[in-house]
N, C-alpha and C positions, 0 to 999 in steps of 0.2 A: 634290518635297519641298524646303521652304526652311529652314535649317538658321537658328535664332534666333543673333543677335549676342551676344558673351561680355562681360563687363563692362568690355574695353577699349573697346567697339563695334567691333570686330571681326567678322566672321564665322566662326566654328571652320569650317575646309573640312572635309569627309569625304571621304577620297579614294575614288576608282573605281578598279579593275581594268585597265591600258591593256593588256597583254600578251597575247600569242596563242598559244595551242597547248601542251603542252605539262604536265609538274606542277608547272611554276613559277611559274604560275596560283596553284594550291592558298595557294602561301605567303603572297600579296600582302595587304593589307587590301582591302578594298571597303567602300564607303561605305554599303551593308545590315547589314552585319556590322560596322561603327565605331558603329553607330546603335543595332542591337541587343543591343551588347555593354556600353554605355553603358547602356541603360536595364535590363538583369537587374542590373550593379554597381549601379547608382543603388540599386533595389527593394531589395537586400538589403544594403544600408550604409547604413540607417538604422533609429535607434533611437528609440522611443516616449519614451524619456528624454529626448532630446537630447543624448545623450553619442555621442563618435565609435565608431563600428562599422564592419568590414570584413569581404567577403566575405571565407572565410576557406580559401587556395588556391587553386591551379588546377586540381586535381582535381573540389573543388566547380565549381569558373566551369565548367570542361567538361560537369559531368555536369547542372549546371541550363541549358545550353547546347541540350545534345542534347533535352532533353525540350521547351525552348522553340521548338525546329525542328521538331519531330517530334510535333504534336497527338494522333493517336491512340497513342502510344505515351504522353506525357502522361497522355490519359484514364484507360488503365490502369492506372499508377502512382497516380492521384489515388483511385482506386476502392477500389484495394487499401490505400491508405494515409490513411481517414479520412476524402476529401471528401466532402460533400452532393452527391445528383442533382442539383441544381438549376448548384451550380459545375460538376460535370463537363457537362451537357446546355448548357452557352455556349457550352464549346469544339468549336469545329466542328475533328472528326475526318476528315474530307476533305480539308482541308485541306493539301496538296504540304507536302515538308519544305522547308524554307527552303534556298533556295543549293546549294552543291554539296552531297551526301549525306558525311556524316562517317563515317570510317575508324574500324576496331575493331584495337583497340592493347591494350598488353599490361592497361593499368586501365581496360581501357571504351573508347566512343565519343570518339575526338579529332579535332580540326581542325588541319593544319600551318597555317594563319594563323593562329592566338595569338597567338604572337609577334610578330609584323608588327603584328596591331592592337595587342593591349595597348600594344606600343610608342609605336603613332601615337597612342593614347588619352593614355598618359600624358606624353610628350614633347610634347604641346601641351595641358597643364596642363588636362584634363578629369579625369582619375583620376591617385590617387595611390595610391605603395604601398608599406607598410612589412613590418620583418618581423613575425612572431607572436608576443603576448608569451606564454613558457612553452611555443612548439609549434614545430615549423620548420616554414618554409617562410613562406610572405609573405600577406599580405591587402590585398584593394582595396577600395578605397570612390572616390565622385565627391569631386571638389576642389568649392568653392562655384561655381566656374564652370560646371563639369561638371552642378553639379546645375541648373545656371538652362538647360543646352542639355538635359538629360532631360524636363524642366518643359517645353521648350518642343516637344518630341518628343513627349509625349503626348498635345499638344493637334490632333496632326497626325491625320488621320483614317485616314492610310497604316497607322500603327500601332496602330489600334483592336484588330483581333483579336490581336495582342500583348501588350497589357495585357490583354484578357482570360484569355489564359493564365497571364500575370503575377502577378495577385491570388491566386489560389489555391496559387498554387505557394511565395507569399511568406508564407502561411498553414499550410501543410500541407506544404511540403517544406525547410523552413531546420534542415537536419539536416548532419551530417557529410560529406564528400567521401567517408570507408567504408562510409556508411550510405548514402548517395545509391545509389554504385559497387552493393552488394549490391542495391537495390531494382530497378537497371538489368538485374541478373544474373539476377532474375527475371524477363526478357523471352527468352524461344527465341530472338527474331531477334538481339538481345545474345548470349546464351552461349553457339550454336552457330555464330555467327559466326569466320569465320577470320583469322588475324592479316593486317592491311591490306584486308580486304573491306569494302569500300560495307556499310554500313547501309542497309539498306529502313527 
């Protein structure tokens, strides 16, 4: 995958993984997860108006995170929550969870790399993030740079079955970080899951 040049002509790099063994693995960014993370902010920070929008938390980013890794677990969520057969029957349900399997925590499904990417996301001017007006905690949306390397991410065909999952979810799931969280809590493998256990 060739990563599009940002308006300096630059190349945004996406960093890899160099480290071995260990869970401090877990924390690193990787250049799958700088990409993927990039393009859900991108999808739900924008507004049909044209006026500025931001995901809003990291509750949300997590829990539309998990459902973006995890296709069949998706499907069910979309079933129960308003999609047409025809969106759910895209998403291919076989589909391996993306990357490492995310950890069940005290609010759901989490990645300790968050922090690592978000950071590398927004420290090289692809997203930005402010706080909430009226709510705590903070929102992200892509910088105009950030959206011209998403732009150029989903022209890649690596990322086809991603957006497919994308669209509907930007459709039918642009709800609450506690609304998300409960719809997650309607999965067994979610609620009977123990604190720090792998998600299936």
């Amino acid at each position: 995958m060739t990563a599009p040049v940002d308006g300096t002509g630059q190349t945004p790099a996406l960093h890899s993984a160099n480290g071995r063994g260990g869970n401090r693995v877990r924390f690193r960014p990787t250049r799958d997860a700088e990409a993927r993370l990039l393009l859900l902010i991108d999808a739900f920070s924008r507004a049909p108006s044209g006026r500025p929008r931001y995901l809003e938390g990291r509750v949300k980013l997590a829990k539309l995170d998990f459902l973006l890794r995890y296709p069949h677990h998706l499907a069910r969520v979309l079933v129960d929550h308003g999609a047409s057969s025809q969106e759910v029957a895209a998403i291919d349900v076989d589909d391996a969870p993306l990357e490492a399997r995310m950890m069940r925590y005290r609010y759901g499904p989490w990645d300790p790399s968050y922090y690592a990417v978000l950071g590398s996301l927004i420290g090289r001017g692809l997203v930005e993030v402010a706080p909430l007006s009226g709510k705590r905690g903070f929102g992200y949306r892509t910088t105009e740079t950030g959206a011209h390397v998403a732009a150029g991410l989903s022209e890649d065909e690596c990322f086809a079955r991603l957006l497919i999952r994308l669209r509907p979810m930007v459709r039918h799931l642009d709800k609450s970080g506690n609304t998300l969280k409960g719809y997650l809590y309607e999965l067994p493998e979610i609620n009977d899951a123990a604190w720090g256990q792998e998600v299936e």
